[in-house]
N, C-alpha and C positions, 0 to 999 in steps of 0.2 A: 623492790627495785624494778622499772619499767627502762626493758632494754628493746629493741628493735632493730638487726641487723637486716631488716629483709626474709632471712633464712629461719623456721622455728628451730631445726637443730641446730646451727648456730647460736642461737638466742639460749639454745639450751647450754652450750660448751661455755661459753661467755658467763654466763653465769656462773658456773659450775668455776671457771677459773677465777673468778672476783669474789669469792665463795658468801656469796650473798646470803645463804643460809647465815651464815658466821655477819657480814659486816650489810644490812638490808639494804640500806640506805647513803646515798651520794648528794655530797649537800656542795653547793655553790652560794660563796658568803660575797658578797658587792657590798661594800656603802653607798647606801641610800645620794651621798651627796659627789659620788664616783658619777652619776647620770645624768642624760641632760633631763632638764625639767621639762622644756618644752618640746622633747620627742627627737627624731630625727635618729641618725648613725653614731656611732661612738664607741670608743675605747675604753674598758674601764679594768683597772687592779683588783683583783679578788685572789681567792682561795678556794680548792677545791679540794674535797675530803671523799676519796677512795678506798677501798680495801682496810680503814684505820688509819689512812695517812694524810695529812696535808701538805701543801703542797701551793707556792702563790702559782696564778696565771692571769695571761689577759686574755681578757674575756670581747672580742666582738659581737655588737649589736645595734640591733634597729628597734628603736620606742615611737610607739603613737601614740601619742595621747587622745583619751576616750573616760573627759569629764573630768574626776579627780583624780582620776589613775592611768597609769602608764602602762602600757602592754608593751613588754620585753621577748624579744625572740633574739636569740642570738648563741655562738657556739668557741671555744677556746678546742687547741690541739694539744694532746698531751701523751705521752708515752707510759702505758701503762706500770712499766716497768721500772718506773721512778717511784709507784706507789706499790711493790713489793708482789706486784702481777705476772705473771708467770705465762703466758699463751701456752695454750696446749696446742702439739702436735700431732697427727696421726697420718700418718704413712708417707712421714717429710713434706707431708702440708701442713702448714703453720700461719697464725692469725699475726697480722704484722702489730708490732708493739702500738706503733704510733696509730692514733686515732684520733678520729675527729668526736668531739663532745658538744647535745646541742640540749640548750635548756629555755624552756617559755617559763616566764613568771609575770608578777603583777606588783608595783609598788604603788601605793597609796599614798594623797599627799594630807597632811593629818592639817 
């Protein structure tokens, strides 16, 4: 799991609280026909699988098309604590539940 807060020991508590050891991987499921084809900003319903848990969300994003694929960048908000995430606290500083989620991927048109 490729997390980046900025902070290495933050990056280290985050994980530590997402117990990554335990769940590696954070998957973001979209249908292929949720997209636009021809690129541009958009809206799309998906699911997102944290900590064991899913969970729908929507997902914002920007596609370019580049040949027969579409390069996606785009980011959905979600509260960790709906996916059974716990923030760790230490010395009544605490990670706020709600966070922003941002994922690049690539769909192909077959």
């Amino acid at each position: 799991m490729n997390i980046d807060t900025g902070i290495g020991l933050r990056n280290k508590h985050t994980k530590e609280d997402l117990e990554a050891y335990k769940f590696p991987a954070a998957t973001l499921k979209i249908a292929r026909s949720a997209l636009k084809l021809g690129g541009g900003d958009g809206d799309a319903k998906g699911s997102m699988t944290i900590h064991g848990q899913t969970k729908d969300v929507s997902f914002h994003y920007s596609a370019q098309k580049n040949g027969d694929t579409l390069d996606i960048k785009g980011s959905t908000r979600i509260n960790v604590g709906d996916y059974g995430v716990k923030p760790s606290s230490y010395l009544g500083i605490a990670i706020k539940p709600d966070v922003e989620v941002y994922a690049n991927f690539q769909a192909k048109d077959n």
